[in-house]
VMD Tcl script that builds the backbone (N, CA, C; Angstrom):
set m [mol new atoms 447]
animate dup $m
set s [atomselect $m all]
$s set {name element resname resid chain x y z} {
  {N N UNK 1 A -63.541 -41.850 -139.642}
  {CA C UNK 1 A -62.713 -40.999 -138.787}
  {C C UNK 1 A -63.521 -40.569 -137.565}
  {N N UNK 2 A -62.508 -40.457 -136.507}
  {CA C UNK 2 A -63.398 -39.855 -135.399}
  {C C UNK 2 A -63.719 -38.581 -135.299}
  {N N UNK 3 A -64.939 -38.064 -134.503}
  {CA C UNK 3 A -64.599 -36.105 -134.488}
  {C C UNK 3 A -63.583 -35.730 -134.271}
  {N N UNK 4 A -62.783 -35.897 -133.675}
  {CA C UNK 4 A -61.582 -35.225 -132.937}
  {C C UNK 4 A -60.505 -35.223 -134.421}
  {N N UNK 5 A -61.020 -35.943 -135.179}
  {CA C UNK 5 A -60.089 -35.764 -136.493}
  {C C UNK 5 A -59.036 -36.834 -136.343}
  {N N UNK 6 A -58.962 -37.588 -135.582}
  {CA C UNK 6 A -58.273 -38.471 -135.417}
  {C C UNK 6 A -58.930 -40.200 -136.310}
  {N N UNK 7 A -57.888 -41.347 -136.255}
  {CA C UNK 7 A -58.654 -42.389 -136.520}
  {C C UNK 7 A -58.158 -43.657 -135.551}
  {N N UNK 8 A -59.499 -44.524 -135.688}
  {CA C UNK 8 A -59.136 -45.680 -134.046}
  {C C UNK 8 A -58.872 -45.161 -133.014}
  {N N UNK 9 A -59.392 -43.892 -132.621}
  {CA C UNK 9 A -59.708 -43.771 -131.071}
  {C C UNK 9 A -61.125 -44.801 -130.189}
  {N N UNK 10 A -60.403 -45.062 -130.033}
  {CA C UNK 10 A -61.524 -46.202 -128.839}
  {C C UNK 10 A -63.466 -45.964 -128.720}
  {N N UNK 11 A -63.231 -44.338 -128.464}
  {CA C UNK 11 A -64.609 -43.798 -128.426}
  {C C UNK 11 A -65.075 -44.267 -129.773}
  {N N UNK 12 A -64.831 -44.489 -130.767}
  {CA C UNK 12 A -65.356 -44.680 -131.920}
  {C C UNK 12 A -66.201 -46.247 -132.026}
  {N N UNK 13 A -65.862 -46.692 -131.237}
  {CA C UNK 13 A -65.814 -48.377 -130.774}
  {C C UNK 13 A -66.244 -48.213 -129.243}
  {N N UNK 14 A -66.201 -47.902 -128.569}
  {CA C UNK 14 A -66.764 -48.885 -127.017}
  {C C UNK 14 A -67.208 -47.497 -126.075}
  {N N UNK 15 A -68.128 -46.756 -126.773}
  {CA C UNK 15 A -68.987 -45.421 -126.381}
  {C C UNK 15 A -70.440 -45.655 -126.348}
  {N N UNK 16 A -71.029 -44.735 -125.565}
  {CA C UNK 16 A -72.943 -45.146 -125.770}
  {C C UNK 16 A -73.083 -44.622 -127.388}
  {N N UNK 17 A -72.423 -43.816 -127.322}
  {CA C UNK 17 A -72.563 -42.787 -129.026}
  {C C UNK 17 A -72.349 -44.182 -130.153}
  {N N UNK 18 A -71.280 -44.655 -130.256}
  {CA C UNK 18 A -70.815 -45.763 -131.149}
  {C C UNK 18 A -72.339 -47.121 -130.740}
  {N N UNK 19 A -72.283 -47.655 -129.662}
  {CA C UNK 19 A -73.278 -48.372 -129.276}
  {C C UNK 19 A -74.497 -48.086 -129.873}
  {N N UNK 20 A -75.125 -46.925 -129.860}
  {CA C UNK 20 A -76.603 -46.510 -130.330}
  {C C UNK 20 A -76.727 -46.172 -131.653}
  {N N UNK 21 A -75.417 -45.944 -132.432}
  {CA C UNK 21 A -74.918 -45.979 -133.850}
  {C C UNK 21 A -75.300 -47.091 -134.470}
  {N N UNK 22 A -74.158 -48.162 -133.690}
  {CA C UNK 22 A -74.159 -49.595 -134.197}
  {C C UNK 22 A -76.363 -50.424 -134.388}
  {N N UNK 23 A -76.759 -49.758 -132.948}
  {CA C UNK 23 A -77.633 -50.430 -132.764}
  {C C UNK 23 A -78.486 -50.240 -133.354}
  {N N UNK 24 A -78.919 -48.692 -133.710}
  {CA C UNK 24 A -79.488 -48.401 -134.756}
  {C C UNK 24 A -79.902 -49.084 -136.242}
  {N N UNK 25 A -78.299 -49.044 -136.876}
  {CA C UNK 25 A -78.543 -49.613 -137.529}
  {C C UNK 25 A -78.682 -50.815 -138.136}
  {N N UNK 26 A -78.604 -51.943 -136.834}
  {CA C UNK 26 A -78.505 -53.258 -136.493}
  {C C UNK 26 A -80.566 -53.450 -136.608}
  {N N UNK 27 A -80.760 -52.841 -136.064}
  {CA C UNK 27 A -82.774 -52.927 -135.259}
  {C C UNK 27 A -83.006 -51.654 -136.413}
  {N N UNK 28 A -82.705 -50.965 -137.271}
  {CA C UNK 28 A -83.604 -50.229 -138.346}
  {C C UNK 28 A -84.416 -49.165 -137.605}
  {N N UNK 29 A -83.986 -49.154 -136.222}
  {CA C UNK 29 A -84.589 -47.980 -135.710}
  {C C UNK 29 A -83.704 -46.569 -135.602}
  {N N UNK 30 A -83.963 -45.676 -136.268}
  {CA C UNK 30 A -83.350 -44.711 -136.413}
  {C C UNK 30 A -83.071 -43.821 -134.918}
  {N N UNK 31 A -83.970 -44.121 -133.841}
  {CA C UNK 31 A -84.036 -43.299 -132.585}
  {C C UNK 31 A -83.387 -44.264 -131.925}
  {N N UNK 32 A -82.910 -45.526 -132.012}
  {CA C UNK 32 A -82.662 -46.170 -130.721}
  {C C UNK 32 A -81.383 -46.203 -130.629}
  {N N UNK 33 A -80.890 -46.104 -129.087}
  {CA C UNK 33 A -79.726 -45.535 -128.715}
  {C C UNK 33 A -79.152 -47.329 -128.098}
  {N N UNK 34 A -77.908 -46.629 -127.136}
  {CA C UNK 34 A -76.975 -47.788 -126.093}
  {C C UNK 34 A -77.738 -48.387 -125.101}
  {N N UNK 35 A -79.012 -47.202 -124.437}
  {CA C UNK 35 A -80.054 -48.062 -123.433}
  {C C UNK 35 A -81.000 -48.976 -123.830}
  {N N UNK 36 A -81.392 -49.157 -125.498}
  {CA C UNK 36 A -82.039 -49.805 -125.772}
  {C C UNK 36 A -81.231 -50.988 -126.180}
  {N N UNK 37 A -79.995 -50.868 -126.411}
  {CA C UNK 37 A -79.399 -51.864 -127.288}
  {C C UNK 37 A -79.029 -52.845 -125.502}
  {N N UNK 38 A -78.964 -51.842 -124.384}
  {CA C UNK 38 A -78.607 -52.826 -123.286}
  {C C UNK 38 A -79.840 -53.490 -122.695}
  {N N UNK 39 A -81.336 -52.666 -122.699}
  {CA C UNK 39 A -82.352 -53.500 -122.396}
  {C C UNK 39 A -82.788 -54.965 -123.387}
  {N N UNK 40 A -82.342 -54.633 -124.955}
  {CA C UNK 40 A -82.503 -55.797 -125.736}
  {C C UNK 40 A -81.508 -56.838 -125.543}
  {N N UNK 41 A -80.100 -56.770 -124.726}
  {CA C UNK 41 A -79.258 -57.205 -124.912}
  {C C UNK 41 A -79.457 -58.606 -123.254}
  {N N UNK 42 A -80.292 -57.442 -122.235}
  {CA C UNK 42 A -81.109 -58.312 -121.320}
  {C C UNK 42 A -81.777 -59.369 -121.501}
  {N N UNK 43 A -82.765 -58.738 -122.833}
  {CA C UNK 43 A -83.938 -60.022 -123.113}
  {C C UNK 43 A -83.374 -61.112 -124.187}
  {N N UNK 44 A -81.889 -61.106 -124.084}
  {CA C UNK 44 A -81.762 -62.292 -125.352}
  {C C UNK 44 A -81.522 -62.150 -126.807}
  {N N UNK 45 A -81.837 -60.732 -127.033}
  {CA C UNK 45 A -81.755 -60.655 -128.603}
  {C C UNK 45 A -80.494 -60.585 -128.754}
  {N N UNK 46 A -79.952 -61.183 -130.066}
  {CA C UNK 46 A -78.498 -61.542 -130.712}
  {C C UNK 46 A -78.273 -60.974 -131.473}
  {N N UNK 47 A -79.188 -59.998 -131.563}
  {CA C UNK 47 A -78.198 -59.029 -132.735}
  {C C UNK 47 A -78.089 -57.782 -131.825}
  {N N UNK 48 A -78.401 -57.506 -130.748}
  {CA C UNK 48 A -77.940 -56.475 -129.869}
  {C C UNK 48 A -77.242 -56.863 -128.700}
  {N N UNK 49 A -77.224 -58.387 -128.765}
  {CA C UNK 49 A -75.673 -58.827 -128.151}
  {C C UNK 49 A -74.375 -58.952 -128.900}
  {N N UNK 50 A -74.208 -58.978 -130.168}
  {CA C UNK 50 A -73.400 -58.839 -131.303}
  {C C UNK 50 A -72.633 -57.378 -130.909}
  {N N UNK 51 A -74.015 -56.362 -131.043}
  {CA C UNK 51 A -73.339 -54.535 -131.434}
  {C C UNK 51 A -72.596 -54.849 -129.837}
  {N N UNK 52 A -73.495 -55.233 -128.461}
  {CA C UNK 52 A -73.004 -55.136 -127.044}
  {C C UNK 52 A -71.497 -55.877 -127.165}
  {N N UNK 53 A -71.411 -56.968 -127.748}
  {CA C UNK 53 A -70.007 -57.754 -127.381}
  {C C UNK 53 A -68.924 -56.769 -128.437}
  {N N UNK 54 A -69.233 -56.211 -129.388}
  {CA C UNK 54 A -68.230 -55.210 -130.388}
  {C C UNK 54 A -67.455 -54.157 -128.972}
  {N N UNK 55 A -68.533 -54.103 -128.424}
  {CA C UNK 55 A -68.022 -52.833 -128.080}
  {C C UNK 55 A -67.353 -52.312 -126.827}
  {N N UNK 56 A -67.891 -54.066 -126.090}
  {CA C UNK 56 A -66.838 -54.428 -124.685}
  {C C UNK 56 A -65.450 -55.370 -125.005}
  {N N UNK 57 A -65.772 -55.758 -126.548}
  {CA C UNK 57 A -64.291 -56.277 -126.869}
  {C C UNK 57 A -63.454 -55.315 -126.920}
  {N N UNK 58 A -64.164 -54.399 -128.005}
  {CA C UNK 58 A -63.018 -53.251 -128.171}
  {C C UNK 58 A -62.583 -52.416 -126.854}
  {N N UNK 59 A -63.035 -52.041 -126.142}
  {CA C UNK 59 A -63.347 -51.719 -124.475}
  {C C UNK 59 A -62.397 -52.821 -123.464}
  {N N UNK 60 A -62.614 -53.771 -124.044}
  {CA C UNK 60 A -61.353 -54.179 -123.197}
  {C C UNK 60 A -60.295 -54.472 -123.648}
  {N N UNK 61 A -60.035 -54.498 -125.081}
  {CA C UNK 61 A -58.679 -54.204 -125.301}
  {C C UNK 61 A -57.905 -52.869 -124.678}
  {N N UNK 62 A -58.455 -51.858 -125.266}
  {CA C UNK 62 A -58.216 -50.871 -124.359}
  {C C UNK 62 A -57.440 -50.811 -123.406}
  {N N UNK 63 A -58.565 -51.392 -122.556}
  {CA C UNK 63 A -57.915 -51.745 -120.750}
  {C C UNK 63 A -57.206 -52.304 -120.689}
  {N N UNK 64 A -57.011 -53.267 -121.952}
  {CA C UNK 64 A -55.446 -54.472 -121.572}
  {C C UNK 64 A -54.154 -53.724 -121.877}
  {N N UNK 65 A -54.536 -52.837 -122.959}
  {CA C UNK 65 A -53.117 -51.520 -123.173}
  {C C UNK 65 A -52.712 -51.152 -121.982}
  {N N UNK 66 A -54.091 -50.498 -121.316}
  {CA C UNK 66 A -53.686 -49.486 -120.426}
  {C C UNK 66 A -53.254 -50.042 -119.047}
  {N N UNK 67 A -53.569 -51.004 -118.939}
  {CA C UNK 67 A -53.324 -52.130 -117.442}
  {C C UNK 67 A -51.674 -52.408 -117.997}
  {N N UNK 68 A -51.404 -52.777 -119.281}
  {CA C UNK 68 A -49.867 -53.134 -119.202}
  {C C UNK 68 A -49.150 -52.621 -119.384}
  {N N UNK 69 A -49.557 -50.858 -119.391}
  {CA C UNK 69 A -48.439 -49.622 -119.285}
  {C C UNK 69 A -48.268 -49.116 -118.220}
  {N N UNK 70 A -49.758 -48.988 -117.080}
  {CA C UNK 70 A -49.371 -48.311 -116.062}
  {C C UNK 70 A -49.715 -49.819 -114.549}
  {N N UNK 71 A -49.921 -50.670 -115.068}
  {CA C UNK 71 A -50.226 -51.956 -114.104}
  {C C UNK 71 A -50.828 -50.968 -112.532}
  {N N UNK 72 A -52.313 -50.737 -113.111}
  {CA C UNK 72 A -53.027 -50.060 -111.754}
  {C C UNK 72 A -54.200 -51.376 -111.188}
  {N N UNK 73 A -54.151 -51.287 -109.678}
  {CA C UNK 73 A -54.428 -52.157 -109.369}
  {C C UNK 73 A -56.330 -52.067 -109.637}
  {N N UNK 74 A -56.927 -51.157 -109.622}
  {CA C UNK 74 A -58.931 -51.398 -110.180}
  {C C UNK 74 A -58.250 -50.153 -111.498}
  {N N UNK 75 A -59.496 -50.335 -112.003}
  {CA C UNK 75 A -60.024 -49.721 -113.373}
  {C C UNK 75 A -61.060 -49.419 -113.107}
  {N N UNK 76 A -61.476 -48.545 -113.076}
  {CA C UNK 76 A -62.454 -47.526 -112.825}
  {C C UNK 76 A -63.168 -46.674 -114.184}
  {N N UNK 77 A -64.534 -47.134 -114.513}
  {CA C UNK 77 A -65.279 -46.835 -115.675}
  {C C UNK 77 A -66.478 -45.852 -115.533}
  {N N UNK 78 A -66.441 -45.389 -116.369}
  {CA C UNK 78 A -67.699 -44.585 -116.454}
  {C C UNK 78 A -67.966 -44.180 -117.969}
  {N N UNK 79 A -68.966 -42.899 -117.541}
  {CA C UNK 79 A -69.487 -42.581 -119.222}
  {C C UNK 79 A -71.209 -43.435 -119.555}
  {N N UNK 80 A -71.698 -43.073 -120.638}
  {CA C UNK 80 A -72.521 -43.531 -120.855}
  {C C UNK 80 A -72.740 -44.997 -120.557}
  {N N UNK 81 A -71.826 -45.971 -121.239}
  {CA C UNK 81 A -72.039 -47.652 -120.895}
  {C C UNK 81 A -72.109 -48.026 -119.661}
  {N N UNK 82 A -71.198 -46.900 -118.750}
  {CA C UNK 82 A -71.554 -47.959 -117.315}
  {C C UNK 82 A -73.092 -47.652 -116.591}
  {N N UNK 83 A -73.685 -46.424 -117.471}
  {CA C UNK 83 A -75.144 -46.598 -116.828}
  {C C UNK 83 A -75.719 -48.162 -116.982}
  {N N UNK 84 A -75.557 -49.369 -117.773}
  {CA C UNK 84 A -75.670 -49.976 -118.375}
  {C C UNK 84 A -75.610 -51.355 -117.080}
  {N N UNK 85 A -75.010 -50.860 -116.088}
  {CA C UNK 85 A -74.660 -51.671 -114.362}
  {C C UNK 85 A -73.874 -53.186 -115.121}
  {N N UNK 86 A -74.132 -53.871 -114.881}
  {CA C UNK 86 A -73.870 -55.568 -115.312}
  {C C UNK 86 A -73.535 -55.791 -116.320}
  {N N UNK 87 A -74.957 -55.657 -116.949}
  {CA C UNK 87 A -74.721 -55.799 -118.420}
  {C C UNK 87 A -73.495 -55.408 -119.048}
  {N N UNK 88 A -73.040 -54.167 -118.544}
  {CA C UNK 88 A -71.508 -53.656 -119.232}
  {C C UNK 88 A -70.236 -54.832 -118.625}
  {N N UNK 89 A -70.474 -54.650 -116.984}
  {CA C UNK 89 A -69.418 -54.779 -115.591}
  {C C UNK 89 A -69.178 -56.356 -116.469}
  {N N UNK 90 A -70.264 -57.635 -116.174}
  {CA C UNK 90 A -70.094 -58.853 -116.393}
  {C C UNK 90 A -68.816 -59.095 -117.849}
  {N N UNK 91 A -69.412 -59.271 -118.767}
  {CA C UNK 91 A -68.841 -59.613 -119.881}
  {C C UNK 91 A -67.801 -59.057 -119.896}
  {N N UNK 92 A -67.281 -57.450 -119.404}
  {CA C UNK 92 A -65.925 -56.548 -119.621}
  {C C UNK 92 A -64.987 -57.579 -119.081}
  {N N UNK 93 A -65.244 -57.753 -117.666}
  {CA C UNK 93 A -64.728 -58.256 -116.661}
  {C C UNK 93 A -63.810 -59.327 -117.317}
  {N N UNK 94 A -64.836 -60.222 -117.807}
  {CA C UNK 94 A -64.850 -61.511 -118.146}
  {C C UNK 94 A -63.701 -61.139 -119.432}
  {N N UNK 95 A -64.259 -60.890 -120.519}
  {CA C UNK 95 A -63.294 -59.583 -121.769}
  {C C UNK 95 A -61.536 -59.804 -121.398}
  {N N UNK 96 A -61.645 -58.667 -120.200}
  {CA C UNK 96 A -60.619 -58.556 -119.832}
  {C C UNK 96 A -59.966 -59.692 -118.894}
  {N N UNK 97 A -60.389 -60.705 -118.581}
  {CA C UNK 97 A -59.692 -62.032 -117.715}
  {C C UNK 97 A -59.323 -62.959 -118.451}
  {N N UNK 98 A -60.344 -62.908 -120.297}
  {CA C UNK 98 A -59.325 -63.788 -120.688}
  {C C UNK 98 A -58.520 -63.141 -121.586}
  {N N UNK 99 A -58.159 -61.742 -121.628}
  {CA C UNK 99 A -56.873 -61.372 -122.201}
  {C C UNK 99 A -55.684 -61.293 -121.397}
  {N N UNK 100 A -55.426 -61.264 -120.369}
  {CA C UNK 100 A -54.494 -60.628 -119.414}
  {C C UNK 100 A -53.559 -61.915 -119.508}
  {N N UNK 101 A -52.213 -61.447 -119.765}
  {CA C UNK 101 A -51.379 -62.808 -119.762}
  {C C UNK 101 A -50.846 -62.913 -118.202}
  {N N UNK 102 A -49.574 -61.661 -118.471}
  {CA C UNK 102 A -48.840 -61.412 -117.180}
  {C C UNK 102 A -49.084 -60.809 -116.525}
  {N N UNK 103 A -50.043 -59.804 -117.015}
  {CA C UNK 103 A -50.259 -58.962 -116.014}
  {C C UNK 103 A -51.335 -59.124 -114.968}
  {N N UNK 104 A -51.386 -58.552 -113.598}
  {CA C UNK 104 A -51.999 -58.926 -112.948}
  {C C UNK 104 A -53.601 -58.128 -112.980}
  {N N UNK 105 A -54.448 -59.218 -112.347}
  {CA C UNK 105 A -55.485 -58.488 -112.846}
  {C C UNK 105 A -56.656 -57.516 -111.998}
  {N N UNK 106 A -56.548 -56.514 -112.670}
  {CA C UNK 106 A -57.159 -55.400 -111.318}
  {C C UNK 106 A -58.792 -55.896 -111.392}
  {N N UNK 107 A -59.308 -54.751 -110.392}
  {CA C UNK 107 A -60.424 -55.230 -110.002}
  {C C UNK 107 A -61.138 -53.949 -111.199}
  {N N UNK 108 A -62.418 -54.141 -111.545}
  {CA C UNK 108 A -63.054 -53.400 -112.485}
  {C C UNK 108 A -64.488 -52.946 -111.761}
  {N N UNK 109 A -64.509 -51.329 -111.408}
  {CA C UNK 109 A -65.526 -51.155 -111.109}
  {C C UNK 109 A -66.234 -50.036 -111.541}
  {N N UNK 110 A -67.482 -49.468 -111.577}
  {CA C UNK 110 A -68.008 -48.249 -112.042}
  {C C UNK 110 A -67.648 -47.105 -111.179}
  {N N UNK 111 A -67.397 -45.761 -111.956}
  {CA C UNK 111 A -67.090 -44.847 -111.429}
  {C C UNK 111 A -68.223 -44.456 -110.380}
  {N N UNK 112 A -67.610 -43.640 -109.192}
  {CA C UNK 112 A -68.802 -43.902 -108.327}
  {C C UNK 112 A -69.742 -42.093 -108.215}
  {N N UNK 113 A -68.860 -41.549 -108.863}
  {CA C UNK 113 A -69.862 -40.068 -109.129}
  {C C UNK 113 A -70.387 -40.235 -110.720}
  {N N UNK 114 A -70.247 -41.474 -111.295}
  {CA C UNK 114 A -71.236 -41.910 -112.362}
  {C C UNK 114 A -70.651 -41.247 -113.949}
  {N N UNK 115 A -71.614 -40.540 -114.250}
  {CA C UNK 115 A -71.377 -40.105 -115.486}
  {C C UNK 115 A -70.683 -38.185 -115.559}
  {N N UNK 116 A -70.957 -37.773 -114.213}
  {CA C UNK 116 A -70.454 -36.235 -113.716}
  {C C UNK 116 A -69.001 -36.614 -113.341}
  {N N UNK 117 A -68.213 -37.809 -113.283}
  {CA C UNK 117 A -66.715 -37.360 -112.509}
  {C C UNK 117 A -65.928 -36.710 -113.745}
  {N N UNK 118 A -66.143 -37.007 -115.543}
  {CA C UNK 118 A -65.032 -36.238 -115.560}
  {C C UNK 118 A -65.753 -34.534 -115.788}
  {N N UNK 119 A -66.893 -34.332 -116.268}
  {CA C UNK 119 A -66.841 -33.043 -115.820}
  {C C UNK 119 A -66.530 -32.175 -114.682}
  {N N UNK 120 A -66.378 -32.860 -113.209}
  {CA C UNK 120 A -65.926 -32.578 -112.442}
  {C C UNK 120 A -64.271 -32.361 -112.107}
  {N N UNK 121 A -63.657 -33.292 -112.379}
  {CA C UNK 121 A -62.364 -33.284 -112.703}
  {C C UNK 121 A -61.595 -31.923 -113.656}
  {N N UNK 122 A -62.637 -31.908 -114.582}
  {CA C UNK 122 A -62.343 -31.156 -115.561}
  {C C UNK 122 A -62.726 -29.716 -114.606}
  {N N UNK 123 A -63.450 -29.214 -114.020}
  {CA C UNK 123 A -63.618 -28.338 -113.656}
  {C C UNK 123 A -62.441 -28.445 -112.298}
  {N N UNK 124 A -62.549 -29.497 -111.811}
  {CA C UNK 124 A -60.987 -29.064 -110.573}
  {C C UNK 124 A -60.085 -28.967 -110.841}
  {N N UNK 125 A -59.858 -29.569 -112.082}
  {CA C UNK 125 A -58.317 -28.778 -113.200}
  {C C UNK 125 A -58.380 -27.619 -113.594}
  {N N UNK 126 A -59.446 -26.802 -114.457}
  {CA C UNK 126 A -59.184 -25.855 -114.523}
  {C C UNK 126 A -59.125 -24.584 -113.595}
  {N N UNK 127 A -59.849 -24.975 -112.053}
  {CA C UNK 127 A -59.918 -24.229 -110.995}
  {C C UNK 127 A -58.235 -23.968 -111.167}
  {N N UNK 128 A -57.365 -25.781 -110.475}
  {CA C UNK 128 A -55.865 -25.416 -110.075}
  {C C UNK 128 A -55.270 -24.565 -111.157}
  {N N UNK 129 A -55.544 -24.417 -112.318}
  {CA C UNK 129 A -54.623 -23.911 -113.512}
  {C C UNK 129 A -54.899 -22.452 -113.343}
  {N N UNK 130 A -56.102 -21.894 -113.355}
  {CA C UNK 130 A -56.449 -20.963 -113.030}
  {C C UNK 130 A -55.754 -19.669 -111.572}
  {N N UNK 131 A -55.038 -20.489 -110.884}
  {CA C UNK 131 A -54.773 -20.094 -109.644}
  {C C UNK 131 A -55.650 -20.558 -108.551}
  {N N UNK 132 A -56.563 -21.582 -108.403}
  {CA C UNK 132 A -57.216 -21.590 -107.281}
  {C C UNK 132 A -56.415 -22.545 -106.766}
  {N N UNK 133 A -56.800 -22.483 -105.286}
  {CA C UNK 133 A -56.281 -23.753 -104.878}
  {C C UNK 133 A -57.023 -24.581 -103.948}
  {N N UNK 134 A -57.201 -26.195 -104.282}
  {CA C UNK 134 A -57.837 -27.173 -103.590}
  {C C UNK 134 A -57.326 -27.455 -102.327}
  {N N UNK 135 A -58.272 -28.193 -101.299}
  {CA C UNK 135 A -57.512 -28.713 -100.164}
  {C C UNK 135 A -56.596 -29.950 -100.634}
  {N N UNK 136 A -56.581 -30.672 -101.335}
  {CA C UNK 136 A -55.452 -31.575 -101.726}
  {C C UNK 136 A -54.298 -31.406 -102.673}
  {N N UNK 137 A -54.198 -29.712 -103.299}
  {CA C UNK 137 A -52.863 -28.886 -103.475}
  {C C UNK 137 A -52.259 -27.923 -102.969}
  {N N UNK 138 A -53.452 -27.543 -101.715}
  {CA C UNK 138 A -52.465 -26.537 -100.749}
  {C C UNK 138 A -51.476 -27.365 -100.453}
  {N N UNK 139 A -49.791 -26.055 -100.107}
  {CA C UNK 139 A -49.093 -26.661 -99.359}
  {C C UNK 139 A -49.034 -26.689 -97.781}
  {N N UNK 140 A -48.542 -28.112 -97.210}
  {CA C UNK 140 A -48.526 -28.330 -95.875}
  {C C UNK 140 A -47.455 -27.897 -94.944}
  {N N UNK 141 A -47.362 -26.921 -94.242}
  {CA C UNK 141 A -46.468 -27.045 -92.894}
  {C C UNK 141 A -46.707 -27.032 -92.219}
  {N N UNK 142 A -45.594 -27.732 -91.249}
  {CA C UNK 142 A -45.891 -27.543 -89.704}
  {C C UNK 142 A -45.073 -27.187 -89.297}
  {N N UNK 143 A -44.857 -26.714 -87.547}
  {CA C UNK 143 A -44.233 -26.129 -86.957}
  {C C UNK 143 A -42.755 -26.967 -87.170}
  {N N UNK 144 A -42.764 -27.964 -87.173}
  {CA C UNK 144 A -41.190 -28.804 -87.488}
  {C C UNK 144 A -40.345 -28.481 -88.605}
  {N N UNK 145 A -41.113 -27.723 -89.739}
  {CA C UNK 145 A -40.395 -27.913 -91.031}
  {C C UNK 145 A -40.492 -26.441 -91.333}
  {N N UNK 146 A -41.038 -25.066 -90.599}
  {CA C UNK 146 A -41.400 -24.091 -90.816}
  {C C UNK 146 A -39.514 -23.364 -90.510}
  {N N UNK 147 A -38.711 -22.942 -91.300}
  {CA C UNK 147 A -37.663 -22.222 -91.156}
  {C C UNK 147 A -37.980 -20.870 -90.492}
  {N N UNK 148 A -37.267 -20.384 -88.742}
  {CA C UNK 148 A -37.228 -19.804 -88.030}
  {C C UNK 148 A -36.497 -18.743 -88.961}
  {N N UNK 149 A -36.918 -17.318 -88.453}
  {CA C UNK 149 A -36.103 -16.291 -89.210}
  {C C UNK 149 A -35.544 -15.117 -88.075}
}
mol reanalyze $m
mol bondsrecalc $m
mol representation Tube
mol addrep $m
């Protein structure tokens, strides 16, 4: 089961957390995490390309759900794996090009405020909920649409 108390949520499968799980206990090293399993996965070793391909398969199924519910044109990743640059980007890519039947296929790139956008997000949501307001939820008028009194 996952923390969230849920079961087969994705994070459970295609996370640095799940990755450094898997890898762990793949290499018998109790400390080694997703960066080691992506530097071993550099030099060739096959059993930390095994845990790496688990977890961009499952990772791009995912994306094939989510591409054929809301058909957005990039996919935009982050989180622990995309510290991971290539190593993640290549194979996903690839993952996801040979699943896609009809649908068309977006472009796949790393989030570009990295591993901080959704805490950020998360904090510009709770600003708007809160009552604050952003420059891209103020409302706009102008003199054309402003009702004379």
């Amino acid at each position: 089961a996952c923390p969230c108390g849920q079961r087969g949520c994705l994070e459970r499968y295609a996370s640095a957390s799940a990755v450094s799980l898997a890898w762990a206990e793949a290499c018998g090293d109790a400390d080694a995490d997703a960066a080691d399993c992506a530097k071993a996965v550099r030099s060739g070793d096959t059993r930390a390309r095994a845990v790496w391909q688990e977890a961009v398969d499952a990772l791009a199924d995912g994306l094939v759900t989510a591409l054929t519910l809301l058909d957005p044109r990039t996919l935009i990743i982050g989180g622990g794996l995309a510290e991971a640059g290539e190593t993640l980007f290549a194979p996903l890519r690839e993952a996801v090009r040979r699943r896609v039947t009809f649908q068309k296929l977006p472009a796949i790139v790393p989030a570009a405020l990295g591993d901080t956008a959704g805490c950020l997000g998360a904090g510009l949501l709770a600003w708007d909920l809160l009552g604050g307001t952003s420059a891209a939820a103020a409302p706009h008028s102008s003199p054309s649409t402003t009702p004379r009194r």
